[in-house]
Every structure is written in structure tokens, then in C-alpha cells.
CHARMM internal coordinates of N, CA and C (Angstrom, degrees):
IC EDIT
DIST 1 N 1 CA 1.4460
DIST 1 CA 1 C 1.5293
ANGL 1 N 1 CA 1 C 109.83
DIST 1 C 2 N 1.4303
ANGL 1 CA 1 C 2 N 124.56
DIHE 1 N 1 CA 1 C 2 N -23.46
DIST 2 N 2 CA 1.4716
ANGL 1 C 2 N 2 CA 130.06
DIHE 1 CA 1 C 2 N 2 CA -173.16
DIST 2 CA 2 C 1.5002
ANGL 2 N 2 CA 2 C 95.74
DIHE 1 C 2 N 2 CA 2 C -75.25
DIST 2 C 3 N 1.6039
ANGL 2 CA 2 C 3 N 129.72
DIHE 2 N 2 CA 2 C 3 N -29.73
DIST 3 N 3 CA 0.9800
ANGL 2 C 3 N 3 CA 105.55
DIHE 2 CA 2 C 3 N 3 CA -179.04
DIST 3 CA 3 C 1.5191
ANGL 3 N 3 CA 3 C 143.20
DIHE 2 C 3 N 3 CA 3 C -89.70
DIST 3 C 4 N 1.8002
ANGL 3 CA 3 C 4 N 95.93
DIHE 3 N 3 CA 3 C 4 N -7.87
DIST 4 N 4 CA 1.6831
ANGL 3 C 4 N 4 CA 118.87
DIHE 3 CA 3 C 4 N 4 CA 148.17
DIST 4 CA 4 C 1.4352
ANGL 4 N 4 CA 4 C 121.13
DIHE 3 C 4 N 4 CA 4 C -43.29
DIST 4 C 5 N 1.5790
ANGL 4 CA 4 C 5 N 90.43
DIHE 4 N 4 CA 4 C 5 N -48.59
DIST 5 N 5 CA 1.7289
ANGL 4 C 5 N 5 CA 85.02
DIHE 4 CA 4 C 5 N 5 CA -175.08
DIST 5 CA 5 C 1.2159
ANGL 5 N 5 CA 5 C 107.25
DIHE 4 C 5 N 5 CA 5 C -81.65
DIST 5 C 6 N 1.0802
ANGL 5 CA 5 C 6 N 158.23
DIHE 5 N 5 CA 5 C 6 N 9.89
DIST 6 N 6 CA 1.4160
ANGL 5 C 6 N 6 CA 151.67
DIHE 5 CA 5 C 6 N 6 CA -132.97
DIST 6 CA 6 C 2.0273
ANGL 6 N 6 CA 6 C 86.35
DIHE 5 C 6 N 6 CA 6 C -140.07
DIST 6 C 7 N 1.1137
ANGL 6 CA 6 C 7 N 91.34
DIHE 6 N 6 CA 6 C 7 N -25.80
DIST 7 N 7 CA 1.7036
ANGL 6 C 7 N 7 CA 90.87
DIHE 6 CA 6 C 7 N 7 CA -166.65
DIST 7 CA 7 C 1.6274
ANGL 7 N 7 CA 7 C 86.71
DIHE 6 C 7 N 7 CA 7 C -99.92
DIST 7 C 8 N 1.2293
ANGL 7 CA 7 C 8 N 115.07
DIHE 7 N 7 CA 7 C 8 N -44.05
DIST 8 N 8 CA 2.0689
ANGL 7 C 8 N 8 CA 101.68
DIHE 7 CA 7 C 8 N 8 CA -159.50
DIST 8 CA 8 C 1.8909
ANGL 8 N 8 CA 8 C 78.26
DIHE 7 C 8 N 8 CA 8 C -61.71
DIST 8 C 9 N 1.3711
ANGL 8 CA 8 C 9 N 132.27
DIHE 8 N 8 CA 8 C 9 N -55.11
DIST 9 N 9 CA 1.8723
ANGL 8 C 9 N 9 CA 120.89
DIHE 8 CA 8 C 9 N 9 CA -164.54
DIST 9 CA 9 C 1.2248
ANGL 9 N 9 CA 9 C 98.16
DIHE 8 C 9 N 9 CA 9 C -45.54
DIST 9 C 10 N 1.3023
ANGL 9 CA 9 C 10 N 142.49
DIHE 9 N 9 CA 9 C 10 N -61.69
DIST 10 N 10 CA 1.1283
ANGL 9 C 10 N 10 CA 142.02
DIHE 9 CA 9 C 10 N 10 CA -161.89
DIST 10 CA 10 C 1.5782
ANGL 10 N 10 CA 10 C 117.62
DIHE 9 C 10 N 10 CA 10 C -57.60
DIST 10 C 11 N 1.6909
ANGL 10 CA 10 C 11 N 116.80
DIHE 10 N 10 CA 10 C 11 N -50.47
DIST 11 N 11 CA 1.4147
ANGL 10 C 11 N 11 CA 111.68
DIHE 10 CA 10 C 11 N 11 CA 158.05
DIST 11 CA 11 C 1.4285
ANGL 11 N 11 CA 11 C 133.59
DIHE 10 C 11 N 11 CA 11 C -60.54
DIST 11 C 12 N 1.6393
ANGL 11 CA 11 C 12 N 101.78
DIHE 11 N 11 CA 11 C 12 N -25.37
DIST 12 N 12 CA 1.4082
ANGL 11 C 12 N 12 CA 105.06
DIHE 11 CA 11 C 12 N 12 CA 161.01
DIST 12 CA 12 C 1.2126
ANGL 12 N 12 CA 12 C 125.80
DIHE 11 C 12 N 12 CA 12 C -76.01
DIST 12 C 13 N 1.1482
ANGL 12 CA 12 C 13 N 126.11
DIHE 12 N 12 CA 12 C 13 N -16.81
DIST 13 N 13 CA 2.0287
ANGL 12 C 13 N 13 CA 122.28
DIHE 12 CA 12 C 13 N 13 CA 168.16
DIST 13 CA 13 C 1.5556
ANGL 13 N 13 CA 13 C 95.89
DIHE 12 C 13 N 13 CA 13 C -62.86
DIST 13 C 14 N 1.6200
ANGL 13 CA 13 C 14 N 102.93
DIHE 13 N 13 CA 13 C 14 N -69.37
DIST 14 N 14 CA 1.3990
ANGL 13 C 14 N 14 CA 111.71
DIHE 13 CA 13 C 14 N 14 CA 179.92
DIST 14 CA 14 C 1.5069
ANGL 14 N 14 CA 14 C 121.89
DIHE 13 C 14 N 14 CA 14 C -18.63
DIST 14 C 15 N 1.0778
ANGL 14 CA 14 C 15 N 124.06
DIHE 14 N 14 CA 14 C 15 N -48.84
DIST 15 N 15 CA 1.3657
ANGL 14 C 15 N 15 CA 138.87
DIHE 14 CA 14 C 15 N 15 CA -163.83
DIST 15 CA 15 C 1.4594
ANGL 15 N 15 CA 15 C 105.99
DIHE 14 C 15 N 15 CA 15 C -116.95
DIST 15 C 16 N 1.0933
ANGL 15 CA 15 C 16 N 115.27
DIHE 15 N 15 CA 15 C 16 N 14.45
DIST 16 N 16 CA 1.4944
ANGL 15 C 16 N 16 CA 120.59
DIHE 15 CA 15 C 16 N 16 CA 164.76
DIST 16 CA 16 C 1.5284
ANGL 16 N 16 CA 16 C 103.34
DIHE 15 C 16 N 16 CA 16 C -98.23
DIST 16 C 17 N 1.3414
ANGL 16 CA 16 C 17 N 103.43
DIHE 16 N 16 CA 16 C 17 N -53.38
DIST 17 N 17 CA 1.9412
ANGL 16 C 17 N 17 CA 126.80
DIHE 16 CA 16 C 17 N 17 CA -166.05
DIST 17 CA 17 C 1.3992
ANGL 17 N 17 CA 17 C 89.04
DIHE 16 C 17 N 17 CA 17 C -58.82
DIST 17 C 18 N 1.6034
ANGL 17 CA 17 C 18 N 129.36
DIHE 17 N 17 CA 17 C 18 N -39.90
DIST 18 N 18 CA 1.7592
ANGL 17 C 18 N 18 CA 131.86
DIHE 17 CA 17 C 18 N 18 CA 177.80
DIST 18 CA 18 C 1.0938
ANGL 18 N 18 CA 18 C 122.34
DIHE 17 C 18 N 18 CA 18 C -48.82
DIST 18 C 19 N 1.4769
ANGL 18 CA 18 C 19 N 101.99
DIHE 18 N 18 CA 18 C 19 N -58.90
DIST 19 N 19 CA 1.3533
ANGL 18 C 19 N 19 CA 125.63
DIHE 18 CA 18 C 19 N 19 CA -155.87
DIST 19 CA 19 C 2.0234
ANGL 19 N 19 CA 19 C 93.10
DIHE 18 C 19 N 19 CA 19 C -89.06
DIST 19 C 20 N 1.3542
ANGL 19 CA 19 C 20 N 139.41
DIHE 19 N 19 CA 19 C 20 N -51.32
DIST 20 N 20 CA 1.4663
ANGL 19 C 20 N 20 CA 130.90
DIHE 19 CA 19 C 20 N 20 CA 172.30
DIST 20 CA 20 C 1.2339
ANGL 20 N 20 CA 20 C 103.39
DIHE 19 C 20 N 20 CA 20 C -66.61
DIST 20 C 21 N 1.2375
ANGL 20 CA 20 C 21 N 131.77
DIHE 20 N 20 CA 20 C 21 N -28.36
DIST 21 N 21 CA 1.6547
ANGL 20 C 21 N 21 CA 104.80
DIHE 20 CA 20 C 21 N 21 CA -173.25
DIST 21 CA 21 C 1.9346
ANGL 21 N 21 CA 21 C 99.52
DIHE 20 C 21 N 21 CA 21 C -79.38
DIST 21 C 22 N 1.0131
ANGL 21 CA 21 C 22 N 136.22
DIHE 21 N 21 CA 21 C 22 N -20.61
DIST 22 N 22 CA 0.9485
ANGL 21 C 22 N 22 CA 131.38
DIHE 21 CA 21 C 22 N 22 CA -142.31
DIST 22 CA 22 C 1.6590
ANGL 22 N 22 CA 22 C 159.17
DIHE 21 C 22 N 22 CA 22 C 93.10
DIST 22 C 23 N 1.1288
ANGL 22 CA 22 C 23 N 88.27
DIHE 22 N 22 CA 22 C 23 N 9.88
DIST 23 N 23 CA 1.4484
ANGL 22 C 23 N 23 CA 106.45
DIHE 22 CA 22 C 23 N 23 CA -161.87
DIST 23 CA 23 C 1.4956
ANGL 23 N 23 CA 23 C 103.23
DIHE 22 C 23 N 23 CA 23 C -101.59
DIST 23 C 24 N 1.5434
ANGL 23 CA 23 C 24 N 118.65
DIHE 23 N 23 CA 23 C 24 N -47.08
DIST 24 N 24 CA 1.4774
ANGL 23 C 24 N 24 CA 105.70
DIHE 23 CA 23 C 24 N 24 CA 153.15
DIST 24 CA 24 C 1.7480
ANGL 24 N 24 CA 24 C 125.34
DIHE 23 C 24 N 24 CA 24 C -102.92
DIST 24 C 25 N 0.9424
ANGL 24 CA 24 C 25 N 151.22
DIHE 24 N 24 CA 24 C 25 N 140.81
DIST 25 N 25 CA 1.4236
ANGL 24 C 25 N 25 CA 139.47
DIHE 24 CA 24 C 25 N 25 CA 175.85
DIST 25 CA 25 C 1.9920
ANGL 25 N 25 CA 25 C 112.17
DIHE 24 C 25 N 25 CA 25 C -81.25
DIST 25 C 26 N 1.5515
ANGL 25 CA 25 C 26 N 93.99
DIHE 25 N 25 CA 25 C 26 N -28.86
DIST 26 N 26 CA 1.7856
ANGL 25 C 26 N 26 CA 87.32
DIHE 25 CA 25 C 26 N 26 CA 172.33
DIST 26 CA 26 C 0.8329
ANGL 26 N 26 CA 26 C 114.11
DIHE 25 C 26 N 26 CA 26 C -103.32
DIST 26 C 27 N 1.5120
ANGL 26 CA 26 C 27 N 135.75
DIHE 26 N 26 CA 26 C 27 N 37.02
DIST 27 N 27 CA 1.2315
ANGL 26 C 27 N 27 CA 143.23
DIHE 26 CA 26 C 27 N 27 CA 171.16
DIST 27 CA 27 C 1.5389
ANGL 27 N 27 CA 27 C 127.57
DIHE 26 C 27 N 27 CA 27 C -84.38
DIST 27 C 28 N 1.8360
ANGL 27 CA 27 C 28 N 87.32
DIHE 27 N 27 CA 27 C 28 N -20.06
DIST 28 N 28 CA 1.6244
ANGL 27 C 28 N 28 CA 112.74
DIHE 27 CA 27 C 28 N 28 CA -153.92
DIST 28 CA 28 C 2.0576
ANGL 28 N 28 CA 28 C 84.66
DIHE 27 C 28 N 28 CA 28 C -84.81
DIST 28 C 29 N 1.3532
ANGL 28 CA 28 C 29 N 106.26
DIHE 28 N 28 CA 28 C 29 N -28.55
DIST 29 N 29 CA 1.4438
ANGL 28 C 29 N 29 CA 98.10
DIHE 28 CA 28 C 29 N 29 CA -155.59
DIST 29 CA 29 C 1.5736
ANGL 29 N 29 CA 29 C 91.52
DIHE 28 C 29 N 29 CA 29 C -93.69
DIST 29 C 30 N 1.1572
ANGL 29 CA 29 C 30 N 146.38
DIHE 29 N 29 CA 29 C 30 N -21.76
DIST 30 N 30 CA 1.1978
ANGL 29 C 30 N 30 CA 146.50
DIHE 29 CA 29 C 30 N 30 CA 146.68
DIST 30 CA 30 C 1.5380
ANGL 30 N 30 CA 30 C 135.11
DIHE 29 C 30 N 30 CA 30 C -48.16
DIST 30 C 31 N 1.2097
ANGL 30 CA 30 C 31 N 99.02
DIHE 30 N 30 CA 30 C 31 N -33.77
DIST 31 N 31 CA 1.8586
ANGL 30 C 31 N 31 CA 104.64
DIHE 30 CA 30 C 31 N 31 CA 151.68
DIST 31 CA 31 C 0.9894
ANGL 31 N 31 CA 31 C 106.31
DIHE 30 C 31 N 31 CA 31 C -66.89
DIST 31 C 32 N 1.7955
ANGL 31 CA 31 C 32 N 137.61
DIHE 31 N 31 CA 31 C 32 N -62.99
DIST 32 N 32 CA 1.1565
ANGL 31 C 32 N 32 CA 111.55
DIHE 31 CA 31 C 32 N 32 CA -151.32
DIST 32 CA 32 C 1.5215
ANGL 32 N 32 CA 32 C 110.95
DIHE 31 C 32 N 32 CA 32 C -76.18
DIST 32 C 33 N 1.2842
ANGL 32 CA 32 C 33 N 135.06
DIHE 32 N 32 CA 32 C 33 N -18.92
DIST 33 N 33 CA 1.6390
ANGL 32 C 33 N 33 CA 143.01
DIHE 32 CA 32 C 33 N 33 CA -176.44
DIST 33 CA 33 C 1.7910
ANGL 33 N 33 CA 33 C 89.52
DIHE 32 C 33 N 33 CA 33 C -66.82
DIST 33 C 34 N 1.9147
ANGL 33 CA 33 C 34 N 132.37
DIHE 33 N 33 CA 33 C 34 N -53.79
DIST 34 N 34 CA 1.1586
ANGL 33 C 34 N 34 CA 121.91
DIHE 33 CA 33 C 34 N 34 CA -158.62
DIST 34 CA 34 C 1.7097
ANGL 34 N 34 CA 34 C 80.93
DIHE 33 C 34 N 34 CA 34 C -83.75
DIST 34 C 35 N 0.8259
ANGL 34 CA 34 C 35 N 150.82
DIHE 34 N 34 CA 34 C 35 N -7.25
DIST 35 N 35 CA 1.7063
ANGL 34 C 35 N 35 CA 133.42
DIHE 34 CA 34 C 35 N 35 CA 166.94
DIST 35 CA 35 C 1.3170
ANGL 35 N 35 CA 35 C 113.14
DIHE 34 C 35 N 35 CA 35 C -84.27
DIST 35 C 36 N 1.4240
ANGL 35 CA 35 C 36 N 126.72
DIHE 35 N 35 CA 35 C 36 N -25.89
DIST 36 N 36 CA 1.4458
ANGL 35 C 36 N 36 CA 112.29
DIHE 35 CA 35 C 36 N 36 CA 164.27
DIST 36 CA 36 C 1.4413
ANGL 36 N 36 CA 36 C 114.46
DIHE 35 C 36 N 36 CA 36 C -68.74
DIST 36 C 37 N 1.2781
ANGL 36 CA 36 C 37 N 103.95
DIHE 36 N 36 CA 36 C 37 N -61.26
DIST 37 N 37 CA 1.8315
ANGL 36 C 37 N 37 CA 109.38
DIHE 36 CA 36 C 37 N 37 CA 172.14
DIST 37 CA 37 C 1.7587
ANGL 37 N 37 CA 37 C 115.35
DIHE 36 C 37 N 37 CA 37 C -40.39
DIST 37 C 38 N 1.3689
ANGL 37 CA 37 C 38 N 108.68
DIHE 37 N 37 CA 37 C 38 N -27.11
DIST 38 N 38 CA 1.6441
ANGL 37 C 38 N 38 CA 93.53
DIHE 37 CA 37 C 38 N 38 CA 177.41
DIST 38 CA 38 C 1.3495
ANGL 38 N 38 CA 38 C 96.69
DIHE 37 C 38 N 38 CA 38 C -99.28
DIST 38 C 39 N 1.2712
ANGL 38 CA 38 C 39 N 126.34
DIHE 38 N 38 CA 38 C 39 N 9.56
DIST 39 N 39 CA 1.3688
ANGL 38 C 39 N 39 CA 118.63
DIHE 38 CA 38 C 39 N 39 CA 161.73
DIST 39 CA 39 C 2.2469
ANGL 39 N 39 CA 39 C 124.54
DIHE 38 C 39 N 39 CA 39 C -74.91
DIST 39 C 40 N 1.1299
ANGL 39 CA 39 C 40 N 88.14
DIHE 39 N 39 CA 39 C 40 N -39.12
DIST 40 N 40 CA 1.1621
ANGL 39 C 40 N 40 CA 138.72
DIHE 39 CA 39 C 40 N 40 CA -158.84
DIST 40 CA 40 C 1.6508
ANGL 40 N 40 CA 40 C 94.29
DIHE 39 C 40 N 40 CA 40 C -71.30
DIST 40 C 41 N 1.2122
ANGL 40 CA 40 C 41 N 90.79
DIHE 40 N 40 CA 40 C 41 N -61.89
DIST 41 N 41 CA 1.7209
ANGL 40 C 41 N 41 CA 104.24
DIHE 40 CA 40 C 41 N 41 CA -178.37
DIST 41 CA 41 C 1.3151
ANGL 41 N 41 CA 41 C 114.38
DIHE 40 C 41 N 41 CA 41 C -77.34
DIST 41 C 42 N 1.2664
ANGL 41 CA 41 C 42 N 104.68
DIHE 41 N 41 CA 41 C 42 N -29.44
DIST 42 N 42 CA 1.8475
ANGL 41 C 42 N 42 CA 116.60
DIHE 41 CA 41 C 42 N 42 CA 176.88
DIST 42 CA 42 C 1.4046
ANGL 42 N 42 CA 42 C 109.37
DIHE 41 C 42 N 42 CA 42 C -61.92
DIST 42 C 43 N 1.4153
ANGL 42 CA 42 C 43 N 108.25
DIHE 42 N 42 CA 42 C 43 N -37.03
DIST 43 N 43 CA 1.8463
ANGL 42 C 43 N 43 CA 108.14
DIHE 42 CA 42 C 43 N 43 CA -168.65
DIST 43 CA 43 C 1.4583
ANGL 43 N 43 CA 43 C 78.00
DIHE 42 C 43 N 43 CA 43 C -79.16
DIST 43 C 44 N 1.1380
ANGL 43 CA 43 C 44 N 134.74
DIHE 43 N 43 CA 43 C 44 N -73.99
DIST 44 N 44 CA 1.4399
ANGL 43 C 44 N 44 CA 127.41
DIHE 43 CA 43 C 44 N 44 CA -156.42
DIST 44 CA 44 C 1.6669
ANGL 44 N 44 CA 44 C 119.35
DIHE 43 C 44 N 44 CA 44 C -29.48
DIST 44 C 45 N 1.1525
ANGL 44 CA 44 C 45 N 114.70
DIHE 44 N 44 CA 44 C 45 N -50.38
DIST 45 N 45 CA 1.6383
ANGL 44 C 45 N 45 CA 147.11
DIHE 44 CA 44 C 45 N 45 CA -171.26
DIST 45 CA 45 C 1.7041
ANGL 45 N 45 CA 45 C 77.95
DIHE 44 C 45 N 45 CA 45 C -59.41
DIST 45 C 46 N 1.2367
ANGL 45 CA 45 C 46 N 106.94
DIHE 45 N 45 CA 45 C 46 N -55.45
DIST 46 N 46 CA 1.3566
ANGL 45 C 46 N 46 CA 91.90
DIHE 45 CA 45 C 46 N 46 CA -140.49
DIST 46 CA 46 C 1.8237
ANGL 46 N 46 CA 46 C 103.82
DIHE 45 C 46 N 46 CA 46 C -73.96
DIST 46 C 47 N 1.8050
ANGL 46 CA 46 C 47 N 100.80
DIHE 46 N 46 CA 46 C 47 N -28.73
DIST 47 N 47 CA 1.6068
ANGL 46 C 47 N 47 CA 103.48
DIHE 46 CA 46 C 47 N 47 CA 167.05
DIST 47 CA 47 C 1.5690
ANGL 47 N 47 CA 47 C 133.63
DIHE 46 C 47 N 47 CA 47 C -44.77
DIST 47 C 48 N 1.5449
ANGL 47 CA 47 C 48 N 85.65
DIHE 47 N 47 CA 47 C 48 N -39.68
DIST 48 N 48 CA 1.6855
ANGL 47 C 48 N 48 CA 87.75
DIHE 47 CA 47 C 48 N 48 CA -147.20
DIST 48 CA 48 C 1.7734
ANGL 48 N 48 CA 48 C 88.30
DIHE 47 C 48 N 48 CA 48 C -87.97
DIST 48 C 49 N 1.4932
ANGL 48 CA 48 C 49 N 128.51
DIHE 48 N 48 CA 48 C 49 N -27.55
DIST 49 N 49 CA 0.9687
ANGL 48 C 49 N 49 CA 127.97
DIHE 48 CA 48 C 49 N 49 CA 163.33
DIST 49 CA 49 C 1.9026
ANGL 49 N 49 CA 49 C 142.11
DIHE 48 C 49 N 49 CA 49 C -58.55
DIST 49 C 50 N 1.6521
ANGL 49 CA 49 C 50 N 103.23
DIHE 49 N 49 CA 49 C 50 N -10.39
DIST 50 N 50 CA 1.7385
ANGL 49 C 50 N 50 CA 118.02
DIHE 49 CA 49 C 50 N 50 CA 141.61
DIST 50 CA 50 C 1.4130
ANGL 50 N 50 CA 50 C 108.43
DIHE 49 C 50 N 50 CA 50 C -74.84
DIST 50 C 51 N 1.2240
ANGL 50 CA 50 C 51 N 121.75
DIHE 50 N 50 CA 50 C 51 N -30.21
DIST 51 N 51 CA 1.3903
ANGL 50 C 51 N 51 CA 94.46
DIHE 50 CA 50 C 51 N 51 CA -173.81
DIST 51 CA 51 C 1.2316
ANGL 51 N 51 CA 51 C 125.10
DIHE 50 C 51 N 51 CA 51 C -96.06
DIST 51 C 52 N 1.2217
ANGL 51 CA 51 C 52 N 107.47
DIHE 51 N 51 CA 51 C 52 N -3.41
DIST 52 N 52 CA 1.5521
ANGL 51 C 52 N 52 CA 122.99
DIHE 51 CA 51 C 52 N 52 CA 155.73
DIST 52 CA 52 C 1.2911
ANGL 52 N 52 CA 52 C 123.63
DIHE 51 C 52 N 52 CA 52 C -63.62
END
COOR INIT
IC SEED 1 N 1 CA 1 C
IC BUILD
């Protein structure tokens, strides 16, 4: 599962760096949805991995 999240952050810079520089305008709203989701998944990762 660490490596989902490791990939949605990475598409989310990606598509952040798109969407603020300008080059795409719906790019900007697609980072922030893949930055909640790697948020999302991060707490998870990080749960289920104490109880392991």
C-alpha cells in the first residue's frame, strides 16, 4: 500500500507543477483531489502498519 501512496504524491506534484505553472488549468484541481487521496492513504499505511 506504501507504494500507491508513493505514486498518487508523485502524480500529484506532477500535476500540481502543470496545473501552477500554467500550462494546464485542470491540472491544478487534480492535484489537489490526488493530494487528499495520498493523504488519506498515508494515514491508512500508517494505521494498519502499528498493528502489524
Amino acid at each position: 500500500m506504501l507504494r500507491w501512496t508513493i505514486t498518487f504524491i508523485v502524480l500529484a506534484l506532477i500535476a500540481g507543477v502543470l496545473g501552477f505553472g500554467g500550462i494546464a488549468a485542470g491540472a491544478a484541481g487534480i492535484a489537489k483531489v490526488l493530494f487528499f487521496l495520498f493523504i488519506i492513504l498515508f494515514v491508512i499505511s500508517l494505521i494498519r502498519g502499528k498493528k502489524m
